[in-house]
C-alpha positions as CSV (number, residue, x, y, z in Angstrom):
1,X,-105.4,118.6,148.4
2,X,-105.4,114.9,148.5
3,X,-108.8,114.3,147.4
4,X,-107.3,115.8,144.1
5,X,-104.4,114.0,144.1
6,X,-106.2,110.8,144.8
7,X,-109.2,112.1,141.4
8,X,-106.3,112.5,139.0
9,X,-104.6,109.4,140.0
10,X,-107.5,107.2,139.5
11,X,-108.4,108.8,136.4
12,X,-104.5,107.6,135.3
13,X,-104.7,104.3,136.6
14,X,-108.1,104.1,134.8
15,X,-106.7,105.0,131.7
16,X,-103.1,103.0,132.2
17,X,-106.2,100.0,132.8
18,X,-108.5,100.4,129.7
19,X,-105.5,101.2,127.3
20,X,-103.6,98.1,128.5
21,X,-107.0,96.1,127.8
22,X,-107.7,97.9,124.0
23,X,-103.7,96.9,122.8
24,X,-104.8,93.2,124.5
25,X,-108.0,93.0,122.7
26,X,-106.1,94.3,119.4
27,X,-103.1,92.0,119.9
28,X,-106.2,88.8,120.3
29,X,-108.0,90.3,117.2
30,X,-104.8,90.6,115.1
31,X,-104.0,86.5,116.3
32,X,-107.0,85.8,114.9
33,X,-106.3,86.8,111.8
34,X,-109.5,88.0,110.8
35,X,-111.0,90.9,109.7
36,X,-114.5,92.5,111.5
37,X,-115.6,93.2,108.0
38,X,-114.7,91.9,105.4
39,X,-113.7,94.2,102.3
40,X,-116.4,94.4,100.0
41,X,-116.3,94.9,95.7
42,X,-115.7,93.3,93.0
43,X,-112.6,91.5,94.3
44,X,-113.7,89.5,97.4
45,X,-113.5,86.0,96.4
46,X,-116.5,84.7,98.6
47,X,-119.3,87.1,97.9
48,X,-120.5,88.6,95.0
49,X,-120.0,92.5,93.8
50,X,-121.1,95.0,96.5
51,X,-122.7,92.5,99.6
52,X,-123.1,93.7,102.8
53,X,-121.9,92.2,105.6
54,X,-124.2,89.3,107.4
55,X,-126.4,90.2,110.4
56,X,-124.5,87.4,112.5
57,X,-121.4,89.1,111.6
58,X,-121.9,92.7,112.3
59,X,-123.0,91.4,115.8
60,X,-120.2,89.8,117.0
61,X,-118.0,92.1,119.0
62,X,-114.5,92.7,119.4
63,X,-112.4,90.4,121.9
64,X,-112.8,92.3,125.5
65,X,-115.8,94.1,124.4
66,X,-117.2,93.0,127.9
67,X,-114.7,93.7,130.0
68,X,-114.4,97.5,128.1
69,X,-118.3,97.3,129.0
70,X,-117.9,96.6,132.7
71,X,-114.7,98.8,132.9
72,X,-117.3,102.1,131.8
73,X,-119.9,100.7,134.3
74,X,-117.0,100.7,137.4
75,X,-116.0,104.0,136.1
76,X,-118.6,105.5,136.1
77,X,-120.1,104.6,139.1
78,X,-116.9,105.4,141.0
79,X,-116.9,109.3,139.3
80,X,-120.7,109.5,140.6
81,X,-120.0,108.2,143.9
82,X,-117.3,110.8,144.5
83,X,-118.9,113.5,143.1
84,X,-121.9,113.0,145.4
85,X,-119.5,113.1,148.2
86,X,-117.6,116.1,147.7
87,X,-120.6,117.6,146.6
88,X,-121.7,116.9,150.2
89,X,-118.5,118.0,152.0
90,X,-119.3,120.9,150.3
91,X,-122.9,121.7,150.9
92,X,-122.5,120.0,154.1
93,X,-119.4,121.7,155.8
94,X,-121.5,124.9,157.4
95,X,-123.5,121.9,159.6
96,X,-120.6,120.9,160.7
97,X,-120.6,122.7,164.4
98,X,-124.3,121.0,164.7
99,X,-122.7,117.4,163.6
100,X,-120.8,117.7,166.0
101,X,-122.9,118.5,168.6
102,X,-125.1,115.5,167.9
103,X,-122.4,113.5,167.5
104,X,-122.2,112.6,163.9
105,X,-118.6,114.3,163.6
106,X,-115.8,114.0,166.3
């Protein structure tokens, strides 16, 4: 029962973590005052009708893009590393009388 418990609250806290960093990186962006791409037509004063956006610009990223980045790396190493272990307790739990016998278990 607690290893649920103890799933479903890190997936919260992992949530409460990367939500709190998107309104930052939104709140940093909006500071800035400027916009990823610029709107393009007629009307934009600095290029002419219909220009894409510049190769420089479309690869700049978002403030916090590396700390998203490194937030889905943590992630989603932690949700391998426990389902490899309860995977295990699973597959492992009819060894357990031998285990113990060899001393692995108490």
């Amino acid at each position: 029962d607690f290893l649920v418990i103890a799933w479903v609250a890190f997936h919260f806290l992992a949530h409460i973590i990367m939500s709190i960093i998107s309104c930052l990186a939104e709140n940093k962006s909006a500071k800035q005052g400027n916009m990823k791409y610029p709107p393009r037509g007629p009307y934009h004063p600095q290029r002419g009708p219909y220009q894409y956006p510049d190769y420089e610009e479309l690869k700049r990223d978002h403030p916090g893009a590396g700390l998203r980045k490194f937030g889905l790396a943590a992630y989603t190493f932690v949700n391998v590393a426990v389902t490899a272990v309860l995977i295990l307790l699973v597959v492992m739990a009819p060894t357990r009388p031998t285990l113990v016998n060899i001393g692995i278990l108490s």
